[in-house]
ZAKOLBA-619132 format. One record per residue (C-alpha): residue number from 1; residue in three letters; x, y, z. Coordinates in nm, 4 decimals. Layout:
<pts>
<pt resi="NUM" resn="ALA" px="X" py="Y" pz="Z"/>
...
</pts>
This chain:
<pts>
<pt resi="1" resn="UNK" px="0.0000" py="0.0000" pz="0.0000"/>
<pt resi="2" resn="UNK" px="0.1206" py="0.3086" pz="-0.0977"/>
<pt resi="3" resn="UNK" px="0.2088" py="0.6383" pz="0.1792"/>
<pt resi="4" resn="UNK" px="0.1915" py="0.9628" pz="0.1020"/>
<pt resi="5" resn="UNK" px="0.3462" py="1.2733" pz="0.1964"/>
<pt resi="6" resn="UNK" px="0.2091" py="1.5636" pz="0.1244"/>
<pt resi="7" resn="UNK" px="0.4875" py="1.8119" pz="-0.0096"/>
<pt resi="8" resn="UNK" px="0.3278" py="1.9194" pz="-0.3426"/>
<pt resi="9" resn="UNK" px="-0.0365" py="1.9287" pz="-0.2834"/>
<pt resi="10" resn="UNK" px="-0.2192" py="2.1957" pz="-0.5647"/>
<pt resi="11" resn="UNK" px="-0.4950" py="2.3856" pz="-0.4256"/>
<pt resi="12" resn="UNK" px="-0.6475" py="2.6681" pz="-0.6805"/>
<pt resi="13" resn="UNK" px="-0.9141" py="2.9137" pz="-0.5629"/>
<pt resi="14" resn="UNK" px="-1.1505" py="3.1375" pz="-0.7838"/>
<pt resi="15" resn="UNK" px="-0.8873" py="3.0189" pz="-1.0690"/>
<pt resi="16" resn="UNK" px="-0.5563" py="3.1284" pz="-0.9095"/>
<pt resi="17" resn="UNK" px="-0.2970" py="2.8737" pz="-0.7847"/>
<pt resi="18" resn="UNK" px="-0.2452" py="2.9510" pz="-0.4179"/>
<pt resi="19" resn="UNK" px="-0.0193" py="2.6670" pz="-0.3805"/>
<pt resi="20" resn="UNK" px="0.2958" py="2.7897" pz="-0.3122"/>
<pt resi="21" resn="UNK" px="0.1463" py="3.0180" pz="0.0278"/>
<pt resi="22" resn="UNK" px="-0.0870" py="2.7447" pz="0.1340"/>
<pt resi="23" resn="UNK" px="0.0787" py="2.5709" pz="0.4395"/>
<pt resi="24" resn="UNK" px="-0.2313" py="2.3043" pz="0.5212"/>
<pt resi="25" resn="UNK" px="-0.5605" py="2.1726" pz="0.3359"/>
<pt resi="26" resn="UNK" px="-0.8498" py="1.9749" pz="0.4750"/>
<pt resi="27" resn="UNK" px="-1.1778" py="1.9142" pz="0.3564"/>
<pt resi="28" resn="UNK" px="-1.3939" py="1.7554" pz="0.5783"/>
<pt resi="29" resn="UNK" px="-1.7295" py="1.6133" pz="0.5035"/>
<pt resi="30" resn="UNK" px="-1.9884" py="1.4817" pz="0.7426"/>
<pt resi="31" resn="UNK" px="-2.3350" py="1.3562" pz="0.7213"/>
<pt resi="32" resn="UNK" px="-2.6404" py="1.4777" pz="0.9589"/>
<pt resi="33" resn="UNK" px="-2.7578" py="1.2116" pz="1.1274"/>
<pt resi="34" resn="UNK" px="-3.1901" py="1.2166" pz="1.0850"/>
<pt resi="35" resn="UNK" px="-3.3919" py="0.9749" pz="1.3982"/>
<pt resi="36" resn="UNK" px="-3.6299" py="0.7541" pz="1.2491"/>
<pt resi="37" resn="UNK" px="-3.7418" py="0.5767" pz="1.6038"/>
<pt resi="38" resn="UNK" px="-4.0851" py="0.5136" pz="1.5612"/>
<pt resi="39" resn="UNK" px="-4.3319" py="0.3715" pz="1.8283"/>
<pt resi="40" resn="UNK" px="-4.3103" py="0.0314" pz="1.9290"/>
<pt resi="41" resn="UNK" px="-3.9099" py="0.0416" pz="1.8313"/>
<pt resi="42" resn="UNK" px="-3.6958" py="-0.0562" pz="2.1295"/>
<pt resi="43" resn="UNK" px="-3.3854" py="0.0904" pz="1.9901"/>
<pt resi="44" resn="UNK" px="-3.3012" py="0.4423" pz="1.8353"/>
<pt resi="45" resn="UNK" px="-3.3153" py="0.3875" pz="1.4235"/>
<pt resi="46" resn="UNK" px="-3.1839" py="0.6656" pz="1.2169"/>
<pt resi="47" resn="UNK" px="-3.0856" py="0.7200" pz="0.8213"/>
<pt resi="48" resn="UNK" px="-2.8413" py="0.9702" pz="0.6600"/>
<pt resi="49" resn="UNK" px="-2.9388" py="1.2974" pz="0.6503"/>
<pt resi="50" resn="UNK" px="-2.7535" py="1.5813" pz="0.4331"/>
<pt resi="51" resn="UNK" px="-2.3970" py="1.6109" pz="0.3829"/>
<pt resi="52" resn="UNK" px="-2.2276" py="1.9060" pz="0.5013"/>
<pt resi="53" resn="UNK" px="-1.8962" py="1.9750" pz="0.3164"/>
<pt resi="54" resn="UNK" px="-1.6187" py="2.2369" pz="0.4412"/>
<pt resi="55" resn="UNK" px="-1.2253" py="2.3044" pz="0.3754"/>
<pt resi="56" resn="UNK" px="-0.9718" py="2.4552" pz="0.5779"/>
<pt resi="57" resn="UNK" px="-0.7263" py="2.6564" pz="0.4947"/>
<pt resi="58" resn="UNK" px="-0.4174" py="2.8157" pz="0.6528"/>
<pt resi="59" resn="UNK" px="-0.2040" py="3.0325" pz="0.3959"/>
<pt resi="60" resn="UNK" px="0.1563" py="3.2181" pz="0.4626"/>
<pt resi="61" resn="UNK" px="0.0050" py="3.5253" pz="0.4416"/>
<pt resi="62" resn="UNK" px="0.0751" py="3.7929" pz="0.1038"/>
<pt resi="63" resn="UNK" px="-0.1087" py="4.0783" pz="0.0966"/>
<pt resi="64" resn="UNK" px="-0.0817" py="4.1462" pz="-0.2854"/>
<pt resi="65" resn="UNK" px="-0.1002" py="3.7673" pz="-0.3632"/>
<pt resi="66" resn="UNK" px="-0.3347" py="3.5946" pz="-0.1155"/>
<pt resi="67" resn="UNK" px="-0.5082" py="3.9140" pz="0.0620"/>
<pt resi="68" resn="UNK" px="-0.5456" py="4.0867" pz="-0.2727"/>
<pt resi="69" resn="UNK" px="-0.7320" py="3.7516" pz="-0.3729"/>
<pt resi="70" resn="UNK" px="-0.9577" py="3.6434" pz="-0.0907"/>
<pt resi="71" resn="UNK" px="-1.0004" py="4.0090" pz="0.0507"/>
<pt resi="72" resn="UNK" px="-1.3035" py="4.0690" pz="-0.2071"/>
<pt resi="73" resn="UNK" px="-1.4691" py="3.6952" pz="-0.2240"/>
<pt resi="74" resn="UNK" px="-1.5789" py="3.7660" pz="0.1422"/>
<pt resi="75" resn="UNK" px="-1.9847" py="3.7688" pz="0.2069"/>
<pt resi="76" resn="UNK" px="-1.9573" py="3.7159" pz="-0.2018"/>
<pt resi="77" resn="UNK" px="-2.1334" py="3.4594" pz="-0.4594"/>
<pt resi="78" resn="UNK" px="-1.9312" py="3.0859" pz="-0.3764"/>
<pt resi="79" resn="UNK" px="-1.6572" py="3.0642" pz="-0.5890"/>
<pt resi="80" resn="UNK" px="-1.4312" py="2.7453" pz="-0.7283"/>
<pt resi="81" resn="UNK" px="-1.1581" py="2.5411" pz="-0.5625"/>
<pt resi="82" resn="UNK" px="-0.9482" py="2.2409" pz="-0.6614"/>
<pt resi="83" resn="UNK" px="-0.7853" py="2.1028" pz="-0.4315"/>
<pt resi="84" resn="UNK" px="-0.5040" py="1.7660" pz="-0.5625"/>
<pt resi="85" resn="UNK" px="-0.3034" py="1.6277" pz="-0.2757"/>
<pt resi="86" resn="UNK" px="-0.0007" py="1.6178" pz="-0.5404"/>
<pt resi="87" resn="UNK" px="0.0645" py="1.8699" pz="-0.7632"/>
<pt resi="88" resn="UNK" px="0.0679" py="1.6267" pz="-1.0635"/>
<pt resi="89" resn="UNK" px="-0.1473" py="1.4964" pz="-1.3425"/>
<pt resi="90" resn="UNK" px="-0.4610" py="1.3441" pz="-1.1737"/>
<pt resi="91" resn="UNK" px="-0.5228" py="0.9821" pz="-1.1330"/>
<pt resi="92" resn="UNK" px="-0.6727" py="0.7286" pz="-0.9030"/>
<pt resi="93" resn="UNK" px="-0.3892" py="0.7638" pz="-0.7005"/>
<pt resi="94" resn="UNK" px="-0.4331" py="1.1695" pz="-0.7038"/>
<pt resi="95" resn="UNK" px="-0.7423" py="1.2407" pz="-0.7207"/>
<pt resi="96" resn="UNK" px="-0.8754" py="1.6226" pz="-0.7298"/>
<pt resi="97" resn="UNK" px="-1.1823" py="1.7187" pz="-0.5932"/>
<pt resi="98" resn="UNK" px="-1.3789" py="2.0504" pz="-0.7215"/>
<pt resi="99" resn="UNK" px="-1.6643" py="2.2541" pz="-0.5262"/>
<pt resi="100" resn="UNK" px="-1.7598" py="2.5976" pz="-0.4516"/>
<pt resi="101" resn="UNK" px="-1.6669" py="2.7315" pz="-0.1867"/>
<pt resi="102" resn="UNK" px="-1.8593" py="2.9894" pz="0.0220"/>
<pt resi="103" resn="UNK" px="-1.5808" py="3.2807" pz="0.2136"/>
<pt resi="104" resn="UNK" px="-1.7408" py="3.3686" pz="0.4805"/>
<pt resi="105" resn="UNK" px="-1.4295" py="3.5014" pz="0.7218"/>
<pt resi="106" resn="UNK" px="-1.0787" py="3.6119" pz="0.6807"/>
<pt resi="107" resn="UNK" px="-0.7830" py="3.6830" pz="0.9019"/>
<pt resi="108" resn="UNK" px="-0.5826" py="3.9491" pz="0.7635"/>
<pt resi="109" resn="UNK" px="-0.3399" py="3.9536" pz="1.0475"/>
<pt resi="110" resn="UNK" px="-0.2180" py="3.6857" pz="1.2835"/>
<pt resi="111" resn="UNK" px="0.0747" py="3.6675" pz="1.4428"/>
<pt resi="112" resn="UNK" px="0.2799" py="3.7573" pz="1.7656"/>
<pt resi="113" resn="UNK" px="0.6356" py="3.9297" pz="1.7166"/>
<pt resi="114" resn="UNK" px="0.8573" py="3.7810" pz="1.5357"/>
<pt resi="115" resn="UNK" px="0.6050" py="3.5106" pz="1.3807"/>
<pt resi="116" resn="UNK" px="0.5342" py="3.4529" pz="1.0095"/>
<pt resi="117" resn="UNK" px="0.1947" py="3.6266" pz="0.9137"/>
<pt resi="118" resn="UNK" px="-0.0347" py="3.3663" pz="0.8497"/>
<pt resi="119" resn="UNK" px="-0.4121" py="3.2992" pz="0.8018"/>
<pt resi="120" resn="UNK" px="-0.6596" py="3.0231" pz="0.8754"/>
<pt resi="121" resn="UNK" px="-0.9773" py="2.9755" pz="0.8519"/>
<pt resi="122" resn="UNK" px="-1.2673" py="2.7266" pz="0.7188"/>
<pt resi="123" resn="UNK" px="-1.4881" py="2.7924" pz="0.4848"/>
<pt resi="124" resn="UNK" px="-1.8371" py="2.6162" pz="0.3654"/>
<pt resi="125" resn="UNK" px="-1.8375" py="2.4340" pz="0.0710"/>
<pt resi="126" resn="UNK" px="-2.1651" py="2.4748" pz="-0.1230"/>
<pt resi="127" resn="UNK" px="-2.3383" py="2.1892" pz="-0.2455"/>
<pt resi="128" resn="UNK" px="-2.1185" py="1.8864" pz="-0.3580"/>
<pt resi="129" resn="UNK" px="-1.7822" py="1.8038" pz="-0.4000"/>
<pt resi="130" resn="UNK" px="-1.6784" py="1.6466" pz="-0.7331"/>
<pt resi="131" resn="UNK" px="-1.4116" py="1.3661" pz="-0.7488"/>
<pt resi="132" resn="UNK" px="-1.1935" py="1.2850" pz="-1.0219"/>
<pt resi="133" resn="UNK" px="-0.9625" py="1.0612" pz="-1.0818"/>
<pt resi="134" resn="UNK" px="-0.8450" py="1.1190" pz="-1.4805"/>
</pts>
C-alpha cells in the first residue's frame, strides 16, 4: 500500500494557484444524522441525513497575492476550488476534488512578534464536491 506525503499538494481558488502560500488543506465532510425511532421500536433507528462539506485553509500570508485575492470573495457569490493532494497529473492515485466554496471570514493579520503572518480559517463548501480521478 502506498504512503503519502504531502509536499506538493495543488490547491487553486476562484482560478488562481495559491499553492505555493498554502501551508495546510483539509476538507472535511460529514453527514447529519436524521432519527427515524418510531413507536413500538426498542432501539433508536436513524438514516443519513444531508452532507455538510467544508475546507480549511491556513495560507503564509501575502497581501498582494493571497489578501489581494480572498479580501473581495468575502460575504460574495461561492466561488471554485481544486484542491489535488499532489501537484501532478490526476489519477486514481491523485485524485482532485472541485466545489464551490462559500468565504465567509478572513484573518488578515495573525501573528505575535517575530512570527510569520499567516491565516486560517474554514470555509463552507456549497453543495457537492466532485471527485476525479483522470
Amino acid at each position: 500500500m502506498a504512503k503519502l506525503v504531502l509536499t506538493n499538494a495543488n490547491v487553486t481558488l476562484a482560478g488562481t494557484d495559491i499553492s505555493s502560500y498554502v501551508r495546510q488543506v483539509q476538507i472535511t465532510s460529514s453527514v447529519n444524522e436524521v432519527e427515524t425511532t418510531a413507536f413500538g421500536n426498542t432501539s433508536r433507528t436513524r438514516v443519513a441525513g444531508l452532507i455538510d462539506n467544508k475546507v480549511q485553509v491556513d495560507v503564509h500570508q501575502d497581501y498582494s497575492a493571497v489578501e489581494g485575492l480572498v479580501y473581495p470573495l468575502i460575504g460574495g457569490t461561492a466561488v471554485t476550488m481544486v484542491v489535488k493532494p499532489n501537484g501532478s497529473a490526476v489519477s486514481t492515485a491523485n485524485p482532485s476534488y472541485t466545489f464551490s466554496v462559500l468565504v465567509t471570514e478572513w484573518s488578515p493579520v495573525n501573528g505575535a512578534v517575530g512570527d510569520l503572518a499567516t491565516s486560517s480559517q474554514t470555509w463552507p463548501i456549497s453543495g457537492t464536491i466532485t471527485k476525479a480521478t483522470s
